[in-house]
TIKE-652050 format. One line per 10 residues: their letters; for each residue x, y, z of C-alpha. Coordinates in nm, 4 decimals. Layout:
# TIKE-652050
a> X:Y:Z | ...
//
This chain:
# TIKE-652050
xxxxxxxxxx> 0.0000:0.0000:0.0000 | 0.1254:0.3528:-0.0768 | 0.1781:0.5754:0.1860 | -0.0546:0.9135:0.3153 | 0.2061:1.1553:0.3126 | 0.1455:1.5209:0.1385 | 0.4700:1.6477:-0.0353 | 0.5450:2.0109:-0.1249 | 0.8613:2.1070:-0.3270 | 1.0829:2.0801:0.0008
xxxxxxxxxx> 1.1388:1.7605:0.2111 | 0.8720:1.5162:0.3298 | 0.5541:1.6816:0.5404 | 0.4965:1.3941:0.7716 | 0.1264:1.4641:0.8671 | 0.0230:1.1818:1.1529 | 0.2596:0.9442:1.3260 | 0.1879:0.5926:1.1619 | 0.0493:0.2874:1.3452 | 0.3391:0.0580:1.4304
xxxxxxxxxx> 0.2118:-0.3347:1.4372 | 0.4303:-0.5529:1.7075 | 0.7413:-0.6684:1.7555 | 0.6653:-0.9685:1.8357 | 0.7594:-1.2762:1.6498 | 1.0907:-1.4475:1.5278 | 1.2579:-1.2064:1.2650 | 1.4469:-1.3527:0.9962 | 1.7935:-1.1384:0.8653 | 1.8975:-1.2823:0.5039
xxxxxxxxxx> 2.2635:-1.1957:0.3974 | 2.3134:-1.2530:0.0317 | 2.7375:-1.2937:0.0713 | 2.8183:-1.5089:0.4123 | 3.1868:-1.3679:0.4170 | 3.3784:-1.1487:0.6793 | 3.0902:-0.9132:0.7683 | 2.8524:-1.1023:0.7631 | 2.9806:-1.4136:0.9868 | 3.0906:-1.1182:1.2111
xxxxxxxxxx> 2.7616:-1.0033:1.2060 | 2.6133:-1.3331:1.2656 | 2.8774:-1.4349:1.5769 | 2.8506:-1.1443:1.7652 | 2.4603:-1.1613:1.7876 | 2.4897:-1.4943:1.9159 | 2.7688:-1.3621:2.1807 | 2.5703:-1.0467:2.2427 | 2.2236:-1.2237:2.3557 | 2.4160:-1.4863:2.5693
xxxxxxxxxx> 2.5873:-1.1640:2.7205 | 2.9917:-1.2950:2.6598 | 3.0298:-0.9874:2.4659 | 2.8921:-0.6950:2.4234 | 2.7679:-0.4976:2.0662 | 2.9382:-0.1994:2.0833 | 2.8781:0.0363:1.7622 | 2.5171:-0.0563:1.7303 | 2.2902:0.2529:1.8225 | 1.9750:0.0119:1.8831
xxxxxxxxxx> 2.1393:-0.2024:2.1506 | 2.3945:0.0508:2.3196 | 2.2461:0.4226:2.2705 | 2.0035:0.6623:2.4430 | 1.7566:0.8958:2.2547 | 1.7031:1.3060:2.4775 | 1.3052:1.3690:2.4508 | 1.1819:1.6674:2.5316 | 1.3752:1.9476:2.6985 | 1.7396:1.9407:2.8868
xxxxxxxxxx> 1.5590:2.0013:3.1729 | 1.3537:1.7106:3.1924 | 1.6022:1.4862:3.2135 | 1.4682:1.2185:2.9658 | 1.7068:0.9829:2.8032 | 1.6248:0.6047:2.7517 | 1.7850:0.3372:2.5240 | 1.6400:0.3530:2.1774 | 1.5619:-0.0084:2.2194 | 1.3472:0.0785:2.5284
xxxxxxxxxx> 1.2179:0.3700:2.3883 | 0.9995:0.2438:2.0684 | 0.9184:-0.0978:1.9664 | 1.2438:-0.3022:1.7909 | 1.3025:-0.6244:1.7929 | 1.5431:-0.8092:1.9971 | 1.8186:-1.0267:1.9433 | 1.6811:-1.3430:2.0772 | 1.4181:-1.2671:1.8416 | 1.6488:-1.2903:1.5290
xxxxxxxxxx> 1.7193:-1.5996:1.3371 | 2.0222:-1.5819:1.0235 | 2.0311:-1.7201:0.6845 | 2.2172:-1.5930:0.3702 | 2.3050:-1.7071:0.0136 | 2.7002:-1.7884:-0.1179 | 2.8714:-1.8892:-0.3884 | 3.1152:-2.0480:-0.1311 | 2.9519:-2.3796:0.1012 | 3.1116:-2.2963:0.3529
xxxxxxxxxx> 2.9316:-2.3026:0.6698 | 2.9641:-2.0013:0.9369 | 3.1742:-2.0826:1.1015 | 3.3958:-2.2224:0.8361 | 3.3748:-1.9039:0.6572 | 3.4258:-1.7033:1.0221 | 3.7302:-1.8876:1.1003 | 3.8701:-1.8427:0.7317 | 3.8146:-1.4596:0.7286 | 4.0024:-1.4142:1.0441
xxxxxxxxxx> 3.8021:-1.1160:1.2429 | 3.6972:-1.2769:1.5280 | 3.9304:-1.4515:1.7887 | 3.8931:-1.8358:1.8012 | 3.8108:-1.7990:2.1536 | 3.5200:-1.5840:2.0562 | 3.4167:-1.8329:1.7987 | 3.4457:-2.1158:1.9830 | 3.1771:-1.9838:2.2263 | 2.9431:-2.0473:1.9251
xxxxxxxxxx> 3.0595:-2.2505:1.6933 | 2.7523:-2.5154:1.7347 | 2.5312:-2.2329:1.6556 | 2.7195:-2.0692:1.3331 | 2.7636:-2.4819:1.1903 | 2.4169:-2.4969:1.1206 | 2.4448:-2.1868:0.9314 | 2.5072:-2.3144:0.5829 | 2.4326:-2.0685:0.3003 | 2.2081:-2.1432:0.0193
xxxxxxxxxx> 2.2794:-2.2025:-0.3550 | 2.3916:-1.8016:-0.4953 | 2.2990:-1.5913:-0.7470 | 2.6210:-1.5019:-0.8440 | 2.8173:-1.4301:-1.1741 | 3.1927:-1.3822:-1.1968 | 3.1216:-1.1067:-1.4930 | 3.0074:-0.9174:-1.1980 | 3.2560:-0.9967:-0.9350 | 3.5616:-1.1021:-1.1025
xxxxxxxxxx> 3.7972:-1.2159:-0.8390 | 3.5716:-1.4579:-0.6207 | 3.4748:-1.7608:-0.7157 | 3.2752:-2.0606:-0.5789 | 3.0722:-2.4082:-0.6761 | 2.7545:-2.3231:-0.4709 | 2.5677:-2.1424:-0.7520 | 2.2316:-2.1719:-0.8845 | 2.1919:-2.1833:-1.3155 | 1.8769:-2.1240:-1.4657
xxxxxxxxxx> 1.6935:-2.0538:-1.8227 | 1.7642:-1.6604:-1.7477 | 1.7798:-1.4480:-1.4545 | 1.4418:-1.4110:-1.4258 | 1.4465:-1.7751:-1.3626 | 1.7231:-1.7441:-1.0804 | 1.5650:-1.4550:-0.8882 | 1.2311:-1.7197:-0.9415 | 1.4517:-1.9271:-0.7239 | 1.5708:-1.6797:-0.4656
xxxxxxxxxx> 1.1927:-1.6248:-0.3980 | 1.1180:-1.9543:-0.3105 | 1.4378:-1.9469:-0.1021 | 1.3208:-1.6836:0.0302 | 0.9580:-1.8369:0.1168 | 1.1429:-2.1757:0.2248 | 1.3775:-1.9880:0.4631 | 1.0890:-1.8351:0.6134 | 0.8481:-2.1482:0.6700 | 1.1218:-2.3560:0.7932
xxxxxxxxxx> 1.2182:-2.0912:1.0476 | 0.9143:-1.9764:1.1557 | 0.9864:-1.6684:1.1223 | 0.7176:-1.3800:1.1104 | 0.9091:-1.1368:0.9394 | 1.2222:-1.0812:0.7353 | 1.4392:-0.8308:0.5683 | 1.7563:-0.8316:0.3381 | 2.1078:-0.6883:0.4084 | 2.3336:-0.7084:0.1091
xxxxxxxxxx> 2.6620:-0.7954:0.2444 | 2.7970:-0.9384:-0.0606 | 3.1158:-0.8295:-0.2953 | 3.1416:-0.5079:-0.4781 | 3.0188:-0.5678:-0.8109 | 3.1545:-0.4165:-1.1373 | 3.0248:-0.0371:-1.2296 | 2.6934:-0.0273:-1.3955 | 2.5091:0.2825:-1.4970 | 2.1145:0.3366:-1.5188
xxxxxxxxxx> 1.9675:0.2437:-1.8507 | 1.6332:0.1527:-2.0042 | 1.6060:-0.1375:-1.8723 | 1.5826:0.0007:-1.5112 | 1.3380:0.2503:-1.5800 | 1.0029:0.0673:-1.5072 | 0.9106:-0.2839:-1.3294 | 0.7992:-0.3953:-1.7044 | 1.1111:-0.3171:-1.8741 | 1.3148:-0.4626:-1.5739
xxxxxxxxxx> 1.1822:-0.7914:-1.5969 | 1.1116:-0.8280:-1.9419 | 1.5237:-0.7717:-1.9230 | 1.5587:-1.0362:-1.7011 | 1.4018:-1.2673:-1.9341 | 1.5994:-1.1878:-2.2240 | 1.9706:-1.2144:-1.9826 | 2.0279:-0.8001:-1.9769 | 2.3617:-0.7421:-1.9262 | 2.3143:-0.4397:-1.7062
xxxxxxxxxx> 2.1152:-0.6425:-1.4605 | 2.3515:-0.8170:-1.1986 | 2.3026:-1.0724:-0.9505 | 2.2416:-0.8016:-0.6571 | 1.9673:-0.6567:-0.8432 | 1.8020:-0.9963:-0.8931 | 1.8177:-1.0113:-0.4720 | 1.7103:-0.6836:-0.4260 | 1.3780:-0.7093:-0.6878 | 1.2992:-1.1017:-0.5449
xxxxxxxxxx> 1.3252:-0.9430:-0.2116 | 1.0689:-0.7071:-0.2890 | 0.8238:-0.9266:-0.4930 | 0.8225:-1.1043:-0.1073 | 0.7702:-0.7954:0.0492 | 1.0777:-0.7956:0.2218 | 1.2746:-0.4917:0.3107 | 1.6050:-0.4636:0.1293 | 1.8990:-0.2698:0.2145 | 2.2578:-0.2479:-0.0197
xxxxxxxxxx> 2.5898:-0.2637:0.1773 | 2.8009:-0.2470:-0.0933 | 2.8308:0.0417:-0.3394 | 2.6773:-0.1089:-0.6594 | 2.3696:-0.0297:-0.8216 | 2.1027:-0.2602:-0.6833 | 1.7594:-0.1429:-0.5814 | 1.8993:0.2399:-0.6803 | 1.6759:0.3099:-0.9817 | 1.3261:0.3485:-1.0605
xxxxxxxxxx> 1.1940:0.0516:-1.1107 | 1.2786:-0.1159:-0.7797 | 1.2240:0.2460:-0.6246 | 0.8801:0.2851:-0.7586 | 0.7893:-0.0421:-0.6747 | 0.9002:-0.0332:-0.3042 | 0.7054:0.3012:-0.2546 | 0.3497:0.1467:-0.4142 | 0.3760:-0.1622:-0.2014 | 0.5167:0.0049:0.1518
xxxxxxxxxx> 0.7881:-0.2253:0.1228 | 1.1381:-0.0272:0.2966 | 1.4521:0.0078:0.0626 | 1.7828:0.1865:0.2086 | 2.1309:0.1999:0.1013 | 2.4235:0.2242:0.0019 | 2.7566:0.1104:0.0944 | 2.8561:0.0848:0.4495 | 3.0303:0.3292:0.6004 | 3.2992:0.2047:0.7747
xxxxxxxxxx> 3.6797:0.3114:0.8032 | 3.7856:0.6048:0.6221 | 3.4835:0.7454:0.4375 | 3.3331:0.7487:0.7973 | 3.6179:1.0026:0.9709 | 3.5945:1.1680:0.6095 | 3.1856:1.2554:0.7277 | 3.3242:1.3356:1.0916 | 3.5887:1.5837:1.0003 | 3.4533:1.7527:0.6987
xxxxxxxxxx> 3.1038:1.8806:0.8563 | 3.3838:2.0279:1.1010 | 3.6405:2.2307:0.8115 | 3.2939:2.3544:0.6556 | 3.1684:2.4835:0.9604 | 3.4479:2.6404:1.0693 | 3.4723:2.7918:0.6939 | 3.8233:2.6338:0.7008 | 3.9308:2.6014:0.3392 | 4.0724:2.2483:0.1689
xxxxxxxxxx> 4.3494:2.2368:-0.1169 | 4.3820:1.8619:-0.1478 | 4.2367:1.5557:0.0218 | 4.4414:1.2558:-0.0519 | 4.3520:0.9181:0.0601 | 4.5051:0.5494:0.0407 | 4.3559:0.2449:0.1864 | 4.5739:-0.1096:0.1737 | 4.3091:-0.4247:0.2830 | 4.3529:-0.7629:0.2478
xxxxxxxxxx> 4.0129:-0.9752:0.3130 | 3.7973:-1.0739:0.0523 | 3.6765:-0.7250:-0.0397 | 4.0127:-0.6512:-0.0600 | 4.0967:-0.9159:-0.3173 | 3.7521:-0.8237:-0.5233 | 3.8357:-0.4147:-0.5094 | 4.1464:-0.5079:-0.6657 | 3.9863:-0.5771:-1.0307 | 3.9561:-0.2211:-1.1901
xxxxxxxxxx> 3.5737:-0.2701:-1.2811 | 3.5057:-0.3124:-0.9221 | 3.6881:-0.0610:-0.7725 | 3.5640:0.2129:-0.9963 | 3.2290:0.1335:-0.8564 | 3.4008:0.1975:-0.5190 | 3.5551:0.5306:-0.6072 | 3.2765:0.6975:-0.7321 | 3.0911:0.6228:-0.3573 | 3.3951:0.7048:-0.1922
xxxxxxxxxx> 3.4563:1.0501:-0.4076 | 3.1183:1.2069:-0.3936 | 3.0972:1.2225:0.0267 | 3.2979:1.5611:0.0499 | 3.1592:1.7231:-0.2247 | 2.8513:1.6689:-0.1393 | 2.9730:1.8051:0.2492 | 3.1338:2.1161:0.1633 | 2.8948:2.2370:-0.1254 | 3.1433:2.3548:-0.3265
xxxxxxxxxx> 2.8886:2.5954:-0.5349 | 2.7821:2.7878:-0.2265 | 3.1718:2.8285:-0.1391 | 3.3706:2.8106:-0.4423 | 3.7007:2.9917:-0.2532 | 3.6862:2.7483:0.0126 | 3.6166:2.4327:-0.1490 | 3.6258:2.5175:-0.5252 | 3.9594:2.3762:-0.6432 | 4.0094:2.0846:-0.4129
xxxxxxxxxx> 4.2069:1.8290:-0.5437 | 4.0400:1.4847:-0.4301 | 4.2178:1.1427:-0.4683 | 4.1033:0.7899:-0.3472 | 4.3324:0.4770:-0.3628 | 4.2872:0.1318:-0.2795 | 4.5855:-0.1165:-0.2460 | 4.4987:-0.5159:-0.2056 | 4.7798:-0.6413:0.0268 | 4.6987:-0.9836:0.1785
xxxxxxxxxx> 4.9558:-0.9820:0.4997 | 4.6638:-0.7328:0.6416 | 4.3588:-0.9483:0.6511 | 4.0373:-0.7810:0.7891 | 4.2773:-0.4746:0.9199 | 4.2418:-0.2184:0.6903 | 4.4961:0.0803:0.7029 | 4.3232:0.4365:0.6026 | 4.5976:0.7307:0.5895 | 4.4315:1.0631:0.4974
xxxxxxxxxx> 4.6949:1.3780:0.4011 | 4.4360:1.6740:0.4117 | 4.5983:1.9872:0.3334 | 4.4048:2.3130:0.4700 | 4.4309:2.7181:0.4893 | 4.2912:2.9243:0.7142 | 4.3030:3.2905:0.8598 | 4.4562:3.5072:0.5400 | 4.5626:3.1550:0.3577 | 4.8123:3.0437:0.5541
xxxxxxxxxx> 4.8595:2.6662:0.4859 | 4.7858:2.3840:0.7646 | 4.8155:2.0116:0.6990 | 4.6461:1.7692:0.8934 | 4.7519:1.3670:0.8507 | 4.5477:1.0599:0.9938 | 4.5799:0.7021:1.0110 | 4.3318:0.5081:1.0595 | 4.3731:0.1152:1.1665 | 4.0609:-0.0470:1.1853
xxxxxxxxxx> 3.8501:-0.3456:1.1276 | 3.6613:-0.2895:0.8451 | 3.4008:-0.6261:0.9415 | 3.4312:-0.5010:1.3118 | 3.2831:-0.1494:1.2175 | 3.0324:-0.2782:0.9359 | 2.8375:-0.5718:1.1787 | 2.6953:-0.3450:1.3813 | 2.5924:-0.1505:1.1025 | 2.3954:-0.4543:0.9714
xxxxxxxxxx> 2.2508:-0.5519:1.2977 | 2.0910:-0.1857:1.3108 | 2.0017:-0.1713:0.9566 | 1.8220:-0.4671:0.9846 | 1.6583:-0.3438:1.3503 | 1.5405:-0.0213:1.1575 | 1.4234:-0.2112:0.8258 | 1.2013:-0.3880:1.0312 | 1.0973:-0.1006:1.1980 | 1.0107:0.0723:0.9178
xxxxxxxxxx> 0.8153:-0.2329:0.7670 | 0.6104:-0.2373:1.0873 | 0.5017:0.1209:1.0247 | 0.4258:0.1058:0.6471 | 0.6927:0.3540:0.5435 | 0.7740:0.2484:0.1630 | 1.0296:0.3385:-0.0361 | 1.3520:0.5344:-0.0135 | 1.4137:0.5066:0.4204 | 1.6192:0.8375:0.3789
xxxxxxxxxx> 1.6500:0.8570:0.7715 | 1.8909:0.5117:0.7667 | 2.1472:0.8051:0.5661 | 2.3640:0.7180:0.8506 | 2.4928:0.4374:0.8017 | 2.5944:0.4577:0.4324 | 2.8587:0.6323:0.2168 | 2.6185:0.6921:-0.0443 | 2.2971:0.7702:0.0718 | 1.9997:0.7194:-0.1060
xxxxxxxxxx> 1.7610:0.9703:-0.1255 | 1.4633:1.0665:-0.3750 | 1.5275:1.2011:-0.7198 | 1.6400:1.5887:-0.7474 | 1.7282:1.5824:-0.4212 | 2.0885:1.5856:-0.2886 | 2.2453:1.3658:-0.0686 | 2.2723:1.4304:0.3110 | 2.6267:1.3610:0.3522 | 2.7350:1.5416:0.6907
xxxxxxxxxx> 2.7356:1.2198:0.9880 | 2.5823:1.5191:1.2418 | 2.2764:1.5827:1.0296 | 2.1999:1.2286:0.9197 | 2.1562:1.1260:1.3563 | 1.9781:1.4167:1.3683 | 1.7320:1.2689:1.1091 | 1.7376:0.9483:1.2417 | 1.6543:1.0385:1.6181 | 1.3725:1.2917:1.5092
xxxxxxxxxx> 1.2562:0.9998:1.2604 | 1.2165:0.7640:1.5859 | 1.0857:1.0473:1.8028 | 0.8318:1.1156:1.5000 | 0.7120:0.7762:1.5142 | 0.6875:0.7191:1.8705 | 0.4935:1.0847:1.9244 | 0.7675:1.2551:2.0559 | 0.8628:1.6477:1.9919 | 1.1587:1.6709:1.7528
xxxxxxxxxx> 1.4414:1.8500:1.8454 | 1.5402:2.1249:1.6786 | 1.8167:2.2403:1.9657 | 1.7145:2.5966:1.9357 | 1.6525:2.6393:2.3271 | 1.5003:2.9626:2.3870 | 1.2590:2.8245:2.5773 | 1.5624:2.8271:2.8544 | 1.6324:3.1251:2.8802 | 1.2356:3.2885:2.8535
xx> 1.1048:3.5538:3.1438 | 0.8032:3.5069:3.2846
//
């Protein structure tokens, strides 16, 4: 069902807070790609809800939510604040083109300690991913026997639907949503063939190159009326067809690409230059990794499709048109370097060169070393949280308010993205306060300082 939202030529005029149905219920989380972030994800659920370890990063199981004014002193947990689902509630399944089990595939990716793993490894063996759609034009470094064929790809995302349908019958589950966790895929742009639901399948039917395997999960996801959000930066429910359809049925779509390591201190310190009016010369940024993402970003095709998510955040941050001799002539570089010896610990040096009061030149350098699956689970254990959420409370379409966790941020056509990490948990927390009845904030705080 569409939703009953008036629109004017400015942002989204939420008229009445939506009913939210319950909780309740086992909740199903399908990961199409069962590799490092994904068995990360996966393990430290199970350690979470058996309280050996605890799921730091995750805003629905660790932070609080202010309502109302300073004053009154009123700050609960998100998760105790408005209806989410909880852990013990959540039940994982996922599609690979490798048969490895989950813990096979945890202990080969290396993230999590074997001590860690060992504390559920009877729970992650029965985790064995099912038959992928998955096509090494697409993904041309990662391979694997555990693929489906069919007549077309209409066919195979025929057969990821009644995955989809088994998964949730044999689980009993109540509800589910879709977190792409899989590789990046090659660069694809928009075409015809993405244009309308007709056109899209009619391609399917006749093998359209520009339709990939991630598209075929994100448009079989749908057709269930499953929520589907993109973790990688590849076009997959990004274009009108998928979009159109999500917002008719009330079915939740949000994406894309994860932000992790260094596009995420990229949204942290920009929104700080710009409003500081601190100009920016040069932003130059190299990356070595050496997991599986690592190995795939290393073929060209893929790693364009990386680039361009990575290269838009900080133009889209400092608005370059509305402050051309602060931001005008930046010179903006992105690298990626596969180096095995790393693993999962991905290195992010950032040389940023500034200029401040009457030009005078600053530098600033940073170097990040982090664990790119380590920052991403939590990120899919929210996502899928929210996407539930928002299914509950029959908000279709582009979930603009999940901005936060992605480098590319999908929003609705003509519209920019929101970039800047400050704004999008700003529109997050007045998104939950919206749909729990709650005042928004808009931290102006007169009110405080008001004479009787």
């Amino acid at each position: 069902m569409s939703n009953d939202y008036s629109v004017n030529q400015g942002d989204i005029v939420l008229q009445e807070t939506p009913e939210i149905s319950s909780a309740k219920g086992r909740l199903g989380v399908l990961l199409p790609g069962m590799g490092a972030v994904a068995t990360t994800t996966i393990a430290g659920v199970l350690l979470a809800r058996k309280g050996l370890a605890r799921p730091i990063g995750s805003l629905t199981q660790m932070n609080t939510i202010r309502l109302g004014q300073r004053t009154e002193k009123r700050s609960p947990l998100i998760k105790d604040f408005i209806g989410l689902a909880e852990l013990d509630q959540i039940v994982f399944g996922g599609w690979d083109p490798i048969p490895d089990n989950a813990y096979e595939s945890a202990v080969n990716a290396g993230v999590l300690s074997n001590e860690h793993l060992g504390l559920v490894k009877d729970e992650l063996q029965v985790i064995e991913p099912m038959s992928a759609a998955f096509d090494t034009a697409y993904v041309t470094r990662l391979d694997g026997p555990n693929k489906k064929t069919g007549s077309n790809k209409r066919d195979i995302a025929e057969q990821i639907r009644a995955d989809i349908r088994a998964f949730k019958k044999e689980n009993g589950c109540d509800r589910l949503v879709m977190v792409w966790c899989g590789s990046t895929e090659i660069f694809l742009r928009h075409g015809p063939v993405h244009e309308s639901m007709e056109s899209f399948e009619k391609g399917m039917e006749e093998n359209e190159p520009s339709i990939s395997p991630s598209m075929l999960y994100a448009y079989a996801a749908l057709k269930e009326g499953v929520p589907y959000a993109n973790g990688a930066p590849n076009l997959s429910a990004d274009f009108a067809a998928l979009e159109d359809y999500a917002q008719q049925e009330g079915i939740p779509i949000a994406g894309k690409d994860f932000k992790t390591g260094q596009t995420l201190m990229k949204t942290i310190l920009a929104p700080g230059f710009k409003a500081r009016m601190l100009g920016i010369n040069g932003w130059f940024s190299t990356n070595i990794l050496g997991n599986r993402d690592g190995a795939v970003l290393d073929d060209p095709a893929s790693f364009k499709t990386k680039e361009e998510s990575k290269l838009g955040v900080i133009d889209h941050i400092l608005q370059s048109d509305l402050y051309p001799e602060l931001y005008g002539n930046i010179y903006h570089k992105v690298r990626i370097n596969y180096y095995p010896p790393r693993g999962d610990d991905k290195e992010g040096w950032d040389n940023i060169d500034i200029f401040g009061w009457l030009d005078y030149p600053m530098q600033i350098k940073v170097d990040f070393l982090c664990k790119d699956s380590i920052l991403a689970a939590p990120i899919v254990l929210d996502l899928a949280i929210f996407l539930d959420l928002a299914g509950r409370a029959n908000l279709g379409g582009i979930q603009e308010w999940l901005s936060f966790y992605f480098k590319s941020p999908q929003c609705a056509p003509g519209l920019y993205p929101e970039h800047d990490l400050f704004i999008q948990n700003w529109k997050l927390k007045n998104t939950l306060r919206w749909l729990a009845g709650e005042d928004q904030l808009t931290h102006l705080g007169r009110e405080y300082y008001q004479r009787d």
